[in-house]
N, C-alpha and C positions, 0 to 999 in steps of 0.2 A: 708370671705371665709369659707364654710363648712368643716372640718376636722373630719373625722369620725371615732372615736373610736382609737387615734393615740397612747394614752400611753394602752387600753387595752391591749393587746398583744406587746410590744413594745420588753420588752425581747424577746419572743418567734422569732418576726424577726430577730433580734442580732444572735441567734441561727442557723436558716434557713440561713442567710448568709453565717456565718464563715463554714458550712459543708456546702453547695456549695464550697467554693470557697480549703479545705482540704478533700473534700470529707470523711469527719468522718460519721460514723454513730452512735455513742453513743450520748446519750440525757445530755444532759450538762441539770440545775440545778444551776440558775442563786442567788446567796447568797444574796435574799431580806429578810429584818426580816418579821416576821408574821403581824406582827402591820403594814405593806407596802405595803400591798393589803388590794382589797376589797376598795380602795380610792375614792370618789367624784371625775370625771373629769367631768370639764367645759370649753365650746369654746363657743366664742360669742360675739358681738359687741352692745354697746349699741351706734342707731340710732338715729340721729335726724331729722324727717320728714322723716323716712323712717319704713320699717318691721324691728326689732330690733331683731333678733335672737338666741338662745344657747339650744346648742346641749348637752344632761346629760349623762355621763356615767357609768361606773365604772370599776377601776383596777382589774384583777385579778392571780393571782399567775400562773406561766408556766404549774403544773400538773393538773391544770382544765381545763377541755376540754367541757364545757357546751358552749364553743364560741371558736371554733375551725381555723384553720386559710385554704384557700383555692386558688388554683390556678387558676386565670382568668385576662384574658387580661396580658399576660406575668406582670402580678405581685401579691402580695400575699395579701391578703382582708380578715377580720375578722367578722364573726358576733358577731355587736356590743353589747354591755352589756349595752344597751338603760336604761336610768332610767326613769320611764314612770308616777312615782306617787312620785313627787315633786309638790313646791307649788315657783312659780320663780317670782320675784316682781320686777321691776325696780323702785329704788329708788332714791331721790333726798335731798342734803343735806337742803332745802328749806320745805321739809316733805313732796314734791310730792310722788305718789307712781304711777305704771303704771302696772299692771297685765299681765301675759303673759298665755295663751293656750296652753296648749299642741297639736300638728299637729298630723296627722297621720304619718309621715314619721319618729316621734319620738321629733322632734324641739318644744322647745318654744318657742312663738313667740308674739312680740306687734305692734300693729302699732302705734311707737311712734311718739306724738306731736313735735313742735318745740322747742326745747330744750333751757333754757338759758345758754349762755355762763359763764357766772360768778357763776352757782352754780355745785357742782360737783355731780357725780350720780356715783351709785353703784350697780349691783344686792344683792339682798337676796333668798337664797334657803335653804327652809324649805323642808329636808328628813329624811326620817330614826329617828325620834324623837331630829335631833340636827338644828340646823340652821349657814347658809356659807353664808358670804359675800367677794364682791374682796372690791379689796382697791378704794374706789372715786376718780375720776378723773373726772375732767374740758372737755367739748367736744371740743375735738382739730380740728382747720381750713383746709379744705384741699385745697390746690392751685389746678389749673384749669390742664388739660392735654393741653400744647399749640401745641402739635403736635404726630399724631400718622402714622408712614408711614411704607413702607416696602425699602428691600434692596436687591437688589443682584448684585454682583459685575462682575458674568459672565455666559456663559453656566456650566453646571456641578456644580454651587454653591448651596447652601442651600440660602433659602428664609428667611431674618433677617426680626423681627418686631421690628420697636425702635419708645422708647418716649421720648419726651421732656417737662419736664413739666414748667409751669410759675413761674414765678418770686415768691419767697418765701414770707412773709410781711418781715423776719429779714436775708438778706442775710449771718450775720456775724456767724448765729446760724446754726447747725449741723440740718439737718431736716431728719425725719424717713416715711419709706413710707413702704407700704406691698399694691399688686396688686392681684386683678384674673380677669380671663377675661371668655368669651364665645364665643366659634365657634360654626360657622355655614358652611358649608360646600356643597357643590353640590354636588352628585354623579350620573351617568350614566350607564346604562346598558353595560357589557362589550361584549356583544352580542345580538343579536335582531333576533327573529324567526316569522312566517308570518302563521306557519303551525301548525298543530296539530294530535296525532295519535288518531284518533276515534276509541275507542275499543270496538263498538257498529257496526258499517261499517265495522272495520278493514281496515283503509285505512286510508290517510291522509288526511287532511280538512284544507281549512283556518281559519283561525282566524275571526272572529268579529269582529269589530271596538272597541266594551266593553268586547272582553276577551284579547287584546293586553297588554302587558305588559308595564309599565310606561318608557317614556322615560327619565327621570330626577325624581329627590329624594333627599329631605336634609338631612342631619344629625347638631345635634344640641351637645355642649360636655363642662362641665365646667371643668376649669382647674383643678386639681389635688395637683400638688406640690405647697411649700409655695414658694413664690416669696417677697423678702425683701433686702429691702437695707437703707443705711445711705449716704448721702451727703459730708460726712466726707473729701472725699479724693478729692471732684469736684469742683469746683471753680466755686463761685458765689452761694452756696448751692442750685444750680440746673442742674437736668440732663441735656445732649445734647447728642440728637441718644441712647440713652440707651440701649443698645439689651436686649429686656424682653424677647424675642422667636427666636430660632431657628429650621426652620423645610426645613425636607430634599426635595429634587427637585422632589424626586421619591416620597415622599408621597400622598398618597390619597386627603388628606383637601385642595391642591391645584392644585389638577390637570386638574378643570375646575374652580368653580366661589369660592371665600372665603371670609366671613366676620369674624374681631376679633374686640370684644367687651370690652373693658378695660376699669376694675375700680379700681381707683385709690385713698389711705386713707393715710392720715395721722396717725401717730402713734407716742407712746414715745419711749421713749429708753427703760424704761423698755419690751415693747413689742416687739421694735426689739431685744431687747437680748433673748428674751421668742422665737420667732420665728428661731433665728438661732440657736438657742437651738433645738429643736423641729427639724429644718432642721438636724443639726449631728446627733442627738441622730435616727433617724428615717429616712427620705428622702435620705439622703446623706451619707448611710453605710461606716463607716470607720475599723467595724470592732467591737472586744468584749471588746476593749476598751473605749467605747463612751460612755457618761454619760447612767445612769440605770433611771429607769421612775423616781423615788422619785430625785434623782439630780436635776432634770430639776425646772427653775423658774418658781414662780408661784405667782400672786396678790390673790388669793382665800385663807381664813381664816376659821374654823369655831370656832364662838364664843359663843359657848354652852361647849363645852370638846375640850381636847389635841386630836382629830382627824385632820387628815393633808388631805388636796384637791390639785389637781392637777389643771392645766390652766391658763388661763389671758383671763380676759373679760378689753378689750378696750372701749373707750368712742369717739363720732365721730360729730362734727356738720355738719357735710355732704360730700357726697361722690363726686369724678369724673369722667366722662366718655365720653368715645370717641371708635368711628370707623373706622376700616381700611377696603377697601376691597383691592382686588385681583384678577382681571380678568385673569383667566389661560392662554391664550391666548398670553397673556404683558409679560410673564415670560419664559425662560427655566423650562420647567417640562416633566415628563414621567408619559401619562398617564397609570391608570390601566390595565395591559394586562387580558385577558380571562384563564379562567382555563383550563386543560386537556377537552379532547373528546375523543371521540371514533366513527369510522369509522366501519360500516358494510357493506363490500359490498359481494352482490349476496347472499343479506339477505332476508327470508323471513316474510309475516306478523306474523307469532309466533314470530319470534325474536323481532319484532318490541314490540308487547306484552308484552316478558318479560321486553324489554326496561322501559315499562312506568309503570311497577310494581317496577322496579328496583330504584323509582324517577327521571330519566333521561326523558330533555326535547330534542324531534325531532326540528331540525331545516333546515336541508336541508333532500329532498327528493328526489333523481333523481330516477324515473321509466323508462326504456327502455326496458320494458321486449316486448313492442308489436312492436318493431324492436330485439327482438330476445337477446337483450341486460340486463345484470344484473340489479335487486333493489340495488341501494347503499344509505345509509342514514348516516345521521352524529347527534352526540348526546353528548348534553350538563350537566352538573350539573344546577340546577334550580338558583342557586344563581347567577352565567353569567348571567342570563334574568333580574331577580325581584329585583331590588335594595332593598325591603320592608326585604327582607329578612336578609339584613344585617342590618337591626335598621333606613332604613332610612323614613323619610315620607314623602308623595306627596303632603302636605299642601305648598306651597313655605309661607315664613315667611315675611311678608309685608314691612320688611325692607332690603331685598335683591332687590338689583337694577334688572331689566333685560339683562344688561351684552350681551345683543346681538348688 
């Protein structure tokens, strides 16, 4: 799972919370020592037979604003403090080494071999004149996904996704799992126009076959939050029905066709404690009580000086995965309704004019002026028409069924 820039600014959210929710407006001034910024953070998993990837970052203190924090998508997002000149190595206690690139998107990355289970691997990262490795670990088995389905128990419920996964090799043993998955989504025009105002005519025209607007659109979206759990409490050290997802009846991602894409990793304990870590300290705001970035566990050393790194790089002999869909149609849902409009009637073409200056798309036109009768027209926001315009695209993705 990608996690981006989590302990960057980790205080600074702690901050943004608690004045939400007391409405303060003084700048609180979180008591890190100096020597507690400015830290290596690493996320990242090392693959076996797969892209093996980690994301570099770095801490930095609340009154630096060179990565400031920003409102989008009702939640708060940082520009990351990328570390972009490192030297990242995946290593093997056997004296393999595997080389990783730096991406554009900021990621190292390998495409690593198939890993032996009996030797353990570690990265190494060479910055800043010091060198960090995590702690070597064995590439842990992951069990199969035996079942991935949906749920809904009536009209007016939310849409559960649950898994089940197989049989563990040690039922008697506690087994650790962390998931993320990928939707995919259909969306549809919430209104459809036929017509157009020609401001060359002045007058309304139809459409074209190729300036018609699309009639379907996907969108594509990787999950976000960390998703982790332990077996601890389940019997048989395996899930049944698990509820990974819950989403609302009225949201968008299912209100025609949905695909979710779920990968599923075995982990240790030390990384699901690092993950539920990670989930309070950050995901799951409890408040300015919750551990401070330096708290949190970490397998990352470096063994050059007393400098301290943040993260957990995991070790994996291979991943699981499985698909659910979602025919809209199978379910209780409410589709997306259209936006406002606006009605003009016993309007003239100037008015229409300013209409299509104003970015307002024509979709009906009734003319009865040659019975004597008023122009009335009716006008939309462009985003009712063009699904594109909300992120989505008209490629369909070769693994959506056709649901018709």
């Amino acid at each position: 799972m990608k996690r981006i820039s989590l302990f960057s600014k980790i205080a600074h959210f702690i901050v943004i919370c608690a004045c939400m929710l007391t409405g303060c407006v003084e700048e609180y001034e979180a008591d890190l020592p100096e020597g507690e910024t400015n830290l290596l953070v690493v996320n990242g998993t090392i693959r076996s037979n797969e892209k093996s990837e980690f994301y570099l970052t770095r801490s930095i203190p609340l009154n630096d604003h060179s990565s400031d924090y920003y409102y989008v998508n009702d939640s708060y997002t940082w520009d990351a403090q990328t570390v972009y000149y490192a030297r990242v190595t995946i290593c093997g206690t056997d004296g393999s080494e595997y080389a990783c690139e730096i991406q554009d998107n900021g990621y190292y990355s390998c495409d690593t071999p198939s890993l032996n289970p009996d030797v353990a691997y570690f990265v190494r990262i060479e910055y800043d004149d010091d060198i960090y490795q995590s702690e070597p670990e064995k590439p842990l088995r992951t069990p199969d996904i035996e079942e991935l389905e949906y749920y809904q128990k009536g009209d007016w419920e939310n849409i559960e996704i649950l898994l089940t996964t197989a049989e563990p090799d040690d039922p008697t043993q506690t087994a650790y799992y962390t998931w993320d998955y990928t939707e995919t989504w259909e969306v549809r025009p919430t209104r459809q126009t036929s017509v157009y105002f020609d401001l060359e005519a002045m007058t309304a025209k139809y459409l074209a076959q190729d300036m018609l607007y699309p009639s379907k659109g996907w969108k594509i979206a990787d999950s976000k939050a960390i998703l982790t759990e332990s077996t601890a409490q389940y019997v048989g050290g395996k899930f049944t029905k698990y509820q990974l997802l819950d989403i609302s009846y009225k949201d968008e991602r299912i209100a025609w066709n949905y695909c979710n894409e779920v990968t599923q990793r075995a982990i240790s304990k030390a990384e699901y404690e690092y993950n539920k870590a990670c989930v309070e300290a950050g995901w799951e705001m409890g408040g300015l009580f919750t551990p401070q970035p330096s708290a949190l566990p970490s397998n990352i050393r470096c063994t050059t000086s007393s400098k301290r790194a943040l993260g957990f790089v995991g070790c994996s002999l291979n991943t699981a995965s499985k698909r659910v869909y979602i025919d809209g149609h199978d379910i209780y849902r409410e589709v997306p309704q259209p936006g406002p409009y606006i009605k003009l009637e016993d309007c003239t073409e100037l008015d229409c004019e300013k209409m299509v200056y104003q970015g307002m798309i024509l979709y009906i036109w009734d003319d009865r002026r040659m019975i004597y009768q008023p122009l009335t027209t009716y006008w939309a926001y462009p985003a009712d028409f063009d699904v594109r315009l909300s992120g989505a695209t008209t490629t369909k993705p070769d693994y959506m069924p056709p649901f018709e």
